[in-house]
N, C-alpha and C positions, 0 to 999 in steps of 0.2 A: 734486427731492431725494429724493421719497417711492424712485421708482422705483430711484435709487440704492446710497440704505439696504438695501432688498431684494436687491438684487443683491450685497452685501455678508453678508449672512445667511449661515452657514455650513449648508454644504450636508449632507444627512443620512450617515452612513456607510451602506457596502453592507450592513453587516451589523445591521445596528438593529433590535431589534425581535427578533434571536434569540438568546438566552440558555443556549443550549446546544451543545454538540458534535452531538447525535441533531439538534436541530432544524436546526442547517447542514448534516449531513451528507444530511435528508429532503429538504430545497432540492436541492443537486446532483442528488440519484440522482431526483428528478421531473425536471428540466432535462436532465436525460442520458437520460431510459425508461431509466434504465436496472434490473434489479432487485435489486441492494443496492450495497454500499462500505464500505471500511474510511478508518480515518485512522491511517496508521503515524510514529511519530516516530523518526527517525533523522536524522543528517546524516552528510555526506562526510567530514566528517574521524572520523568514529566507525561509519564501517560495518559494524562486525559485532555493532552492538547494532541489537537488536528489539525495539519495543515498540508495540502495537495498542491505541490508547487509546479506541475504540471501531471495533464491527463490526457491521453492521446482523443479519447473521446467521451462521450458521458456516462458510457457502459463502465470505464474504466473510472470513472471516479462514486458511480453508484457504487462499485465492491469496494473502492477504499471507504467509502463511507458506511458501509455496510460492516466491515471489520472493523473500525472506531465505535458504533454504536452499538453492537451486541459484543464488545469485551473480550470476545474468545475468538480464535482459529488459528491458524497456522502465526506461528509466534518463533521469531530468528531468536537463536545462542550461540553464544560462544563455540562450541561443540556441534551445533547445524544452523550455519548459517543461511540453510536453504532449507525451504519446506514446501513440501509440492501438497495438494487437496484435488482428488476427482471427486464427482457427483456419484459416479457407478462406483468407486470402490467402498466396501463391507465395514473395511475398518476404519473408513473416514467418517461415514454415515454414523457409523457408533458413538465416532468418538465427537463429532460435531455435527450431528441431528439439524440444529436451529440454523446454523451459516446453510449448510448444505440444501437447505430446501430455501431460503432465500435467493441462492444463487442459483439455483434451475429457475426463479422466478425471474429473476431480469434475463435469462437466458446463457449464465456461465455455468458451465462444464469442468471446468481445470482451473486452475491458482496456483499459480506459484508464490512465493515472498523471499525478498534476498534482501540478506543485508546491506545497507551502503556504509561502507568504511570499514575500518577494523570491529570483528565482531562483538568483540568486549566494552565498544565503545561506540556504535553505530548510531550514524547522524540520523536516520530513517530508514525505508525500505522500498525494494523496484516489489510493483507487483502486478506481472503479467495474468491473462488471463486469457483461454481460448474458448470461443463456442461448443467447441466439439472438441471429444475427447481426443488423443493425440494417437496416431496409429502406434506407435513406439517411442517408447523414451530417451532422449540422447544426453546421458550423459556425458559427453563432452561436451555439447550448450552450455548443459546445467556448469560445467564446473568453468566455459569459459566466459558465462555472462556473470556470473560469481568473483573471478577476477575480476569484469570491468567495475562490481560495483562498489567491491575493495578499492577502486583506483580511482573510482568516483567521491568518496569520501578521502581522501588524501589532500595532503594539501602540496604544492597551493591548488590544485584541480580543487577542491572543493568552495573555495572563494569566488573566482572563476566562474564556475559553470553553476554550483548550485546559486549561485549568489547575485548569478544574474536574471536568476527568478525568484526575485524576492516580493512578488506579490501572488497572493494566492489564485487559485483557478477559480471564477465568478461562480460564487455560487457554493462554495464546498464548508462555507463556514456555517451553515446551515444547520447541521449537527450538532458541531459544537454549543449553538449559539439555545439550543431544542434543550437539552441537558443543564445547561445551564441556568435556562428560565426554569424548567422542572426542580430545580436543585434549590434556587432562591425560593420558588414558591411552596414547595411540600418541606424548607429545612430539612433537604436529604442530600448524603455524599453524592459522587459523581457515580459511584456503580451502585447506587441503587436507585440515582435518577434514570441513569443505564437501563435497567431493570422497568423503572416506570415506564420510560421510553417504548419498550418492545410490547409489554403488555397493554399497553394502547394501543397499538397498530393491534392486536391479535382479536382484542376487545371490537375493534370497528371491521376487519377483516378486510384492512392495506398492508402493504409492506411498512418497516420500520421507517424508511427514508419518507415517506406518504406522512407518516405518524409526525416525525420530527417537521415535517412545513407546515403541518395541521396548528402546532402548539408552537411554531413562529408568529402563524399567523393570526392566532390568538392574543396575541398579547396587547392589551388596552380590553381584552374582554373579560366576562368574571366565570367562563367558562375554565376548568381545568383539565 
């Protein structure tokens, strides 16, 4: 009976033991080498909001910012909750041209994006990101940082940890805030302020994020 009892004891959660967003987010980016990550909360039915509720470092929040403002790249489902992006690989290049050479620009290599919480209903996403390409792939990382981020979105974990950063990282709302003065001022939706957005940096020959402070910092001027 002894033996039974025990085996009835409920089992620790994955996440026990860490008490913060930095400390879950230090877990993945050890599990992954990789060397930083953001944690962006958005969901599907609200995608043209941004919010970085933490960023390991600035590198890490230029490519979340970077992925909110040009619309496209590695995108979690139901079905892949995980989506990995190299710089050298053929089939990435092809199929995301615009991120890919952005991201040799602030000097990423590799991306990953996972979902946080159940995939069909994910609060936002972890997205690691290395300098240099990875000598070899481990998936068991991939499938065990996968689980934490399912466990990250759970509740009550996601009260808790995400919720004890509920103010954004200084500085990330920047984007948002770029799209949105573009969107008021030309009467254009969000992905075609999107859209305006990138082809201004391409027009003055900066990155998109360069672009989006340029038309922050415009604003009180009659420059567009």
């Amino acid at each position: 009976m002894t033996g039974d009892a025990d085996d009835r004891q409920p089992r620790d959660h994955p996440l026990s033991g860490l008490e913060s967003l930095s400390q879950w987010v230090e877990v993945c980016v050890d599990l992954s080498s990789a060397d930083g990550a953001a944690v962006v909360a958005s969901t599907e039915r609200h995608d043209d909001r941004h919010r970085i509720l933490y960023a390991t470092d600035p590198t890490a929040e230029r490519v979340a910012d970077l992925l909110f403002v040009l619309g496209y790249g590695p995108r979690t489902t139901p079905t892949h909750p995980v989506q990995t992006v190299t710089t050298t690989d053929p089939d990435d290049r092809r199929t995301w041209p615009l991120l890919i050479d952005e991201l040799v620009a602030v000097g990423v290599h590799w991306l990953q994006v996972h979902a946080i919480g159940s995939p069909g209903s994910a609060l936002g996403t972890l997205q690691l990101y290395r300098r240099r390409r990875p000598p070899a792939r481990s998936l068991d990382a991939d499938t065990t940082v996968s689980a934490l981020a399912r466990a990250l979105g759970s509740e009550p974990v996601a009260d808790r940890v995400l919720g004890a950063s509920s103010e954004p990282v200084a500085g990330s709302d920047v984007v948002s805030v770029a799209i949105g003065v573009l969107a008021a001022r030309h009467g254009l939706s969000v992905p075609a302020a999107s859209a305006l957005l990138r082809a201004g940096a391409y027009a003055r020959e900066h990155s998109s994020l360069d672009e989006a402070q340029r038309v922050v910092e415009s604003l009180g001027d009659h420059e567009s």
